[in-house]
C-alpha positions in Angstrom: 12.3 -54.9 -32.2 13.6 -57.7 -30.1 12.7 -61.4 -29.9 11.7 -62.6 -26.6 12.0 -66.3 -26.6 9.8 -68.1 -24.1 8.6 -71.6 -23.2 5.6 -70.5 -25.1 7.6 -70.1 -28.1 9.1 -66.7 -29.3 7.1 -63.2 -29.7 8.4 -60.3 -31.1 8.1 -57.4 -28.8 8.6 -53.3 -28.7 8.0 -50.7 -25.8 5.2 -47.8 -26.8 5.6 -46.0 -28.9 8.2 -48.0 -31.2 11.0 -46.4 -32.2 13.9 -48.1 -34.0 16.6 -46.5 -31.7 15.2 -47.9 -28.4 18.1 -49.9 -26.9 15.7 -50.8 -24.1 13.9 -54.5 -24.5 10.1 -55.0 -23.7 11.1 -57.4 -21.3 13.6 -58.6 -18.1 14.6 -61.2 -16.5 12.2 -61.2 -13.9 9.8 -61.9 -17.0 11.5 -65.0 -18.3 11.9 -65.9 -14.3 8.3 -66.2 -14.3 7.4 -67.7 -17.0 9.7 -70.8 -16.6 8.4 -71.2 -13.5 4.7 -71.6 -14.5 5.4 -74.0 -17.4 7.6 -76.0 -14.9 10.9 -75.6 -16.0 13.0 -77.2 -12.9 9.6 -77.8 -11.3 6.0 -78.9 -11.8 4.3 -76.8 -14.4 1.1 -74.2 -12.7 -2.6 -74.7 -13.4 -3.6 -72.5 -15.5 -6.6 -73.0 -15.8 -10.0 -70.5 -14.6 -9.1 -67.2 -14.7 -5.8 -65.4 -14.7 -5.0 -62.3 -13.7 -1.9 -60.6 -14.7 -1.1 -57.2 -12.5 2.0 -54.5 -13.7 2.9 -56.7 -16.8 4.8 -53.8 -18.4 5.0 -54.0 -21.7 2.6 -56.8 -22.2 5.4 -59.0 -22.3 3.7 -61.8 -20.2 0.4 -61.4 -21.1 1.4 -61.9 -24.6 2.9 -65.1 -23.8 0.3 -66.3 -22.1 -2.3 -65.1 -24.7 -3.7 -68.7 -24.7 -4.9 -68.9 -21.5 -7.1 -65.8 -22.4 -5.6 -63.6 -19.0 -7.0 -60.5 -17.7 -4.2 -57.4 -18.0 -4.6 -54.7 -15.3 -1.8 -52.1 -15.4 -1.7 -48.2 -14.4 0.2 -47.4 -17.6 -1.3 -46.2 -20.8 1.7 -46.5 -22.5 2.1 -50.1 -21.6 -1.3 -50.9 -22.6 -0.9 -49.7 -26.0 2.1 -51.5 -26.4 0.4 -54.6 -24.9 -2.2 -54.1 -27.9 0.8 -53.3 -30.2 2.7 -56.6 -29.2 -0.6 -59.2 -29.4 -1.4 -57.8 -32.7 1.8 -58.2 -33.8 2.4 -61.9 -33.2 -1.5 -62.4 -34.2 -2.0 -65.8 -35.6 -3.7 -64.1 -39.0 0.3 -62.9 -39.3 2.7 -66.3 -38.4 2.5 -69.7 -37.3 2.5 -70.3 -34.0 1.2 -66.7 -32.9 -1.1 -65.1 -30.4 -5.0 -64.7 -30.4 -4.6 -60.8 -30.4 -8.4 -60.4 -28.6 -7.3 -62.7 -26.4 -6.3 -60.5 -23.5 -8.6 -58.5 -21.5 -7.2 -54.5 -21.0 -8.0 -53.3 -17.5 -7.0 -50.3 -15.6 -5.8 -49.4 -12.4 -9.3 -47.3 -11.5 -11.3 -50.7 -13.2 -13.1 -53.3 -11.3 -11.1 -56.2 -11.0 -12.5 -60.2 -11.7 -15.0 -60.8 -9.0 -12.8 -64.2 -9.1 -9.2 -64.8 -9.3 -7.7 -68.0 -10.0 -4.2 -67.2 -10.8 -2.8 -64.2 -9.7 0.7 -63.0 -11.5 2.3 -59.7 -10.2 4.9 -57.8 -11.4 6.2 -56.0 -8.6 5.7 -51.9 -9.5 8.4 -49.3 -8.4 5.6 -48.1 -6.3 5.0 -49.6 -2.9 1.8 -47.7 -2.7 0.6 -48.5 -6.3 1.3 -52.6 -4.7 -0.3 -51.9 -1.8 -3.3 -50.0 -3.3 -3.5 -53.1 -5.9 -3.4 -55.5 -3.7 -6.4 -54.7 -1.3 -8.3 -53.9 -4.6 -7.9 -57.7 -6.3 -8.3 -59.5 -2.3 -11.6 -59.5 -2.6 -11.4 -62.4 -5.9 -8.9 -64.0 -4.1 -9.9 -67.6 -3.0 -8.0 -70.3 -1.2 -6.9 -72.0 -4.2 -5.8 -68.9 -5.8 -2.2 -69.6 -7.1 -0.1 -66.2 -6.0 3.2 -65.4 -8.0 5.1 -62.2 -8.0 8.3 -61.1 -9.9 10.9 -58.2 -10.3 14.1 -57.5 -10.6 16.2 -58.1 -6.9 16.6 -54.6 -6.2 12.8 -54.3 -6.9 11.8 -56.6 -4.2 12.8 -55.4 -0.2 11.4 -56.7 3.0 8.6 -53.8 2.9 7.4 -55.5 -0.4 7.0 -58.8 1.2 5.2 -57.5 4.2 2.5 -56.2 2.5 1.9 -59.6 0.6 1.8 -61.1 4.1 -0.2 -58.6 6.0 -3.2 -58.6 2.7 -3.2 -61.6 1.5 -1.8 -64.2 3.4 2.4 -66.2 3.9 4.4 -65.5 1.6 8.1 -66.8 0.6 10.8 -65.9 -2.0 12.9 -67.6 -4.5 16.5 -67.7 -4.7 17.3 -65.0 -7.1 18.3 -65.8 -11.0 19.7 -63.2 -13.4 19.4 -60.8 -10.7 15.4 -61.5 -10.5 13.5 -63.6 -7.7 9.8 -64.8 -7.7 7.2 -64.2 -4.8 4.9 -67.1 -3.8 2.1 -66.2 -1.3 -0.6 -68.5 0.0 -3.9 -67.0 -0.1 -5.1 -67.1 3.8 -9.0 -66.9 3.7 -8.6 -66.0 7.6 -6.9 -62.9 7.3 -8.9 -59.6 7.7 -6.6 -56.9 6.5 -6.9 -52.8 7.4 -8.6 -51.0 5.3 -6.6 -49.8 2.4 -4.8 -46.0 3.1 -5.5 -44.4 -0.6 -6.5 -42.1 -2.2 -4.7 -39.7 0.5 -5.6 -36.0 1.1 -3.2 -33.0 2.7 -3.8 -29.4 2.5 -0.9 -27.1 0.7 0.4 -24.3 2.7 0.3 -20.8 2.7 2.6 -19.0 0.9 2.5 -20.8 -2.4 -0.1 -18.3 -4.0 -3.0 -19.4 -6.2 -2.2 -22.7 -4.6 -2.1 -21.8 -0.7 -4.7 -23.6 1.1 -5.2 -26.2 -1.7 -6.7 -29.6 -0.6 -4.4 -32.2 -3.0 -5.7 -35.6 -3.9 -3.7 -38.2 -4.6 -4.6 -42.0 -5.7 -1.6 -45.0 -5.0 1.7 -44.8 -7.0 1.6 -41.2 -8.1 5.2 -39.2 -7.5 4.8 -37.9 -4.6 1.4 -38.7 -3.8 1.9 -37.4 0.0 3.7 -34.1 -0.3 4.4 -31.4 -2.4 8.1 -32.0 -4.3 10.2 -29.1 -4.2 10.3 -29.1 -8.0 6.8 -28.3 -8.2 6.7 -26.2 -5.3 9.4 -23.8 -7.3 7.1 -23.4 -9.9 4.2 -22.5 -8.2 6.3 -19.6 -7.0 6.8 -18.6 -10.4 4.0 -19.8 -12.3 3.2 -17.3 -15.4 0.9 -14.5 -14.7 -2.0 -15.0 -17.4 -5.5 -13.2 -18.0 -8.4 -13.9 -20.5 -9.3 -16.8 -22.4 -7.1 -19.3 -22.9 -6.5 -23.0 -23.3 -3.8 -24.3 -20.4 -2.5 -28.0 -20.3 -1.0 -29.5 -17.4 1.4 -32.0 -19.1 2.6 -34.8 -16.8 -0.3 -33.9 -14.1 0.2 -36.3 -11.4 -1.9 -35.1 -8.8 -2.5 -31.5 -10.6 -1.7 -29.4 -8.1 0.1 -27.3 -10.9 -3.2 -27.1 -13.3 -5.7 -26.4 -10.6 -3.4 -23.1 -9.1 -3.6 -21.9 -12.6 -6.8 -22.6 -13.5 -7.9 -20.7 -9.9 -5.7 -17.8 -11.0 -6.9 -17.2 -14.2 -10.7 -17.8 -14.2 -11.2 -17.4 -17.5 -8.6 -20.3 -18.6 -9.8 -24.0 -20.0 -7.2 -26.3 -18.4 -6.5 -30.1 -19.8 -4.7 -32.9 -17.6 -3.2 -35.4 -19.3 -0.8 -37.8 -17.8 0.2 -41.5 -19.0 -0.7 -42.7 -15.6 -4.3 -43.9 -14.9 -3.9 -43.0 -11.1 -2.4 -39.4 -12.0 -5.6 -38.4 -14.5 -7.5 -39.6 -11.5 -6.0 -37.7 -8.6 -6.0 -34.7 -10.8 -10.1 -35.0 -11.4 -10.1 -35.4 -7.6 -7.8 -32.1 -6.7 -9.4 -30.1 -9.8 -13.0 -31.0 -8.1 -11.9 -30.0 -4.9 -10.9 -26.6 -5.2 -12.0 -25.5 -8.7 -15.5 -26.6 -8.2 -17.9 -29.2 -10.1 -19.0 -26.4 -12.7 -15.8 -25.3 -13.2 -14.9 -26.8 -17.2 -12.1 -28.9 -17.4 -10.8 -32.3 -19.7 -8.9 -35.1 -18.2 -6.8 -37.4 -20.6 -4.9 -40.6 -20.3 -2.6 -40.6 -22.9 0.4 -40.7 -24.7 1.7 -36.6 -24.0 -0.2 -34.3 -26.6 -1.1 -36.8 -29.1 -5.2 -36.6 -28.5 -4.9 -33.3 -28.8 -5.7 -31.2 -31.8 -2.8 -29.3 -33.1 -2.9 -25.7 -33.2 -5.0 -25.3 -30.0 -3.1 -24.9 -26.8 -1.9 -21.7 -25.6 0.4 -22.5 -22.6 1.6 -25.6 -21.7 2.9 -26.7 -18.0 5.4 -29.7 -18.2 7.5 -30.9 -15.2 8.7 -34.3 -17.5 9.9 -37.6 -15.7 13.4 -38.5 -17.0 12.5 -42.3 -16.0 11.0 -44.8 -17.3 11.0 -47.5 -14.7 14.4 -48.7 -13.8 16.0 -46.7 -16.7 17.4 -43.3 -17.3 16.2 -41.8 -20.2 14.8 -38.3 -21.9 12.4 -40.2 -24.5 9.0 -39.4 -22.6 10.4 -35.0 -22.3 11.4 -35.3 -26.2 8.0 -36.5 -26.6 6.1 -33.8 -24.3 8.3 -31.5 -25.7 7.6 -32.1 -29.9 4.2 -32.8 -29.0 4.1 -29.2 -27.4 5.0 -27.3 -29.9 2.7 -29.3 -32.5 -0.5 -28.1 -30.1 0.5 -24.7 -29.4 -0.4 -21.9 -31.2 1.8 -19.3 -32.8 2.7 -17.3 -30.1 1.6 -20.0 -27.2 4.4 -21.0 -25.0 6.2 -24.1 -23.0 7.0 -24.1 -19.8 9.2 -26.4 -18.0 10.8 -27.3 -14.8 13.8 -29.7 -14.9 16.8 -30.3 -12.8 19.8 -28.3 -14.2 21.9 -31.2 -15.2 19.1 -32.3 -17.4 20.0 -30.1 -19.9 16.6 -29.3 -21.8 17.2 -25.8 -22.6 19.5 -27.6 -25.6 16.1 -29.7 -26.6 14.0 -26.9 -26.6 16.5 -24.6 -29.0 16.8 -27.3 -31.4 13.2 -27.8 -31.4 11.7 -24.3 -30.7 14.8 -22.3 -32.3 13.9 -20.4 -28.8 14.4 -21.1 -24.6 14.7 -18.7 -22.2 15.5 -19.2 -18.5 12.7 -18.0 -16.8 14.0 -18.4 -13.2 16.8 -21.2 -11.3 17.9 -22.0 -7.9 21.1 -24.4 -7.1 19.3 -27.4 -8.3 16.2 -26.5 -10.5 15.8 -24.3 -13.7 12.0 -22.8 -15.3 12.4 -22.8 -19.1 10.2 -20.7 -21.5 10.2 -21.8 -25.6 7.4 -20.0 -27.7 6.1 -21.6 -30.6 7.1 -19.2 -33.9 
């Protein structure tokens, strides 16, 4: 746990889910950028004032911060909402001086209806110039001509594309001069401008040759990996995906647009499948694929969550992972040691684990220790398919 020391005063603040070896704080500079700028450090403080909405906001880092002027969260992260949660209730005033109203924040999603009005507008620029893009023709509609616009990230976050699309959606827009390696993003709302209709969700058709997935229409909502072609990881492993019959329960672990679940789901007919991703744009996307191809009668579960943690343990017979070895800017196995634990807690005896993974990622060494099992199932020169069966 890590103090993060504000002109607000100082919050103590984790990343979801905590865990004491995390080296990686809950905030940046880009944060602390921001918020010195809106209580007027070197400058005249911002209105606060009406409502506030606060877009990408992490690890509820700012929003906690700002708990007073009761703003409106909207991320695409389920992780980052529950630590949002995590970090109000931890500096709750029923715990310390000086703290937080922990109900203070309002929780929205990517897939929510934003504020019909918005009268201060705080974005933390996403990794994910689709996700912005998406975002931003979703909350233009609130935006007024007094709407106060102020963006943040780190420098490398913010490129010429990113400022574009504040200018071409919402109206001018100017930067800072960079601090710490972070820069702020002030746009003027132009209530003149008539934007193009947003792109997303996107549709393509898979192609042949791919076999329970040939000819599959794909869905994909803003900000998924991706979200416009097929990645050659998961194009490998829908050349080898597991031949299955008969009843069984099938998760797609890490769905994004769940190209993987559906071709499994259409070659086993009797299978249940569940899609779970962290990602409230990936659970989405999936629905839209599954529906697609599979049918509205077909059954099927689609979870936001935190890996396998909603589901009951003992109850899963295969399991399809193809885990992210990010977590935005950083490098860093936490979220596959997660899938991977939370695996082998869901699986019955005798249900397996497959996984896709570059070579260099070494999981097969994860999966012994865990399993006391891996096989290599297939490899090329830069991925490898990994089998572990739970004993």
């Amino acid at each position: 746990m890590n103090c993060f020391t504000t002109p607000w005063g100082d919050f103590e603040l984790t990343r979801f889910p905590e865990d004491p070896r995390e080296r990686l704080r809950a905030w940046d500079a880009a944060d602390e950028y921001l918020l010195r700028h809106l209580k007027g450090i070197n400058g005249e403080p911002v209105d606060l004032s009406g409502t506030v909405v606060v877009l990408g906001d992490r690890w509820g880092a700012l929003v906690t911060a700002l708990a007073d002027h009761r703003p409106v969260q909207i991320t695409d992260s389920f992780l980052g909402r529950q630590a949002t949660r995590a970090n109000l209730a931890r500096n709750a005033r029923d715990d310390r001086p000086g703290g937080v109203d922990a109900d203070a924040v309002r929780l929205l999603s990517t897939r929510d209806t934003p504020p019909e009005r918005i009268d201060v507008l705080l974005i933390r620029v996403p990794k994910s110039l689709a996700l912005l893009e998406d975002q931003l023709h979703r909350l233009a509609p609130g935006i007024h001509a007094g709407t106060v616009i102020v963006g943040t990230g780190m420098v490398t976050e913010i490129h010429t594309s990113t400022l574009k699309l504040f200018e071409s959606i919402l109206g001018p827009t100017r930067t800072s001069l960079a601090t710490k390696k972070a820069r702020l993003i002030f746009c003027t709302p132009d209530p003149e401008l008539a934007p193009a209709a947003s792109p997303w969700p996107s549709s393509y058709e898979l192609p042949a040759g791919l076999g329970a997935a040939s000819g599959l229409t794909v869905t994909s909502h803003a900000g998924i990996f991706c979200a416009e072609r097929l990645d050659i990881g998961t194009r490998f492993l829908l050349h080898n995906l597991p031949q299955r019959h008969g009843r069984e329960h099938v998760v797609d672990l890490g769905c994004g647009n769940g190209v993987v679940g559906t071709a499994a789901a259409l070659a086993n007919p009797q299978a249940e499948l569940t899609f779970i991703d962290e990602s409230y744009q990936a659970v989405a996307s999936a629905e839209a694929t599954f529906r697609a191809n599979a049918g509205s009668d077909r059954r099927a579960e689609f979870l936001v969550g935190d890996a396998l943690s909603a589901v009951p343990p003992g109850t899963v017979d295969l399991v399809l992972n193809n885990p992210p070895f990010h977590s935005h800017q950083a490098t860093t196995d936490a979220t596959a040691w997660r899938m991977f634990t939370g695996s082998r807690r869901a699986l019955r005896p005798g249900g397996e684990l497959w996984v896709i993974g570059n070579r260099h990622l070494g999981y097969h060494l994860k999966l012994r220790r865990l399993f006391g099992n891996c096989q290599v199932v297939t490899s090329d020169p830069k991925f490898v398919i990994l089998r572990a069966v739970r004993n």
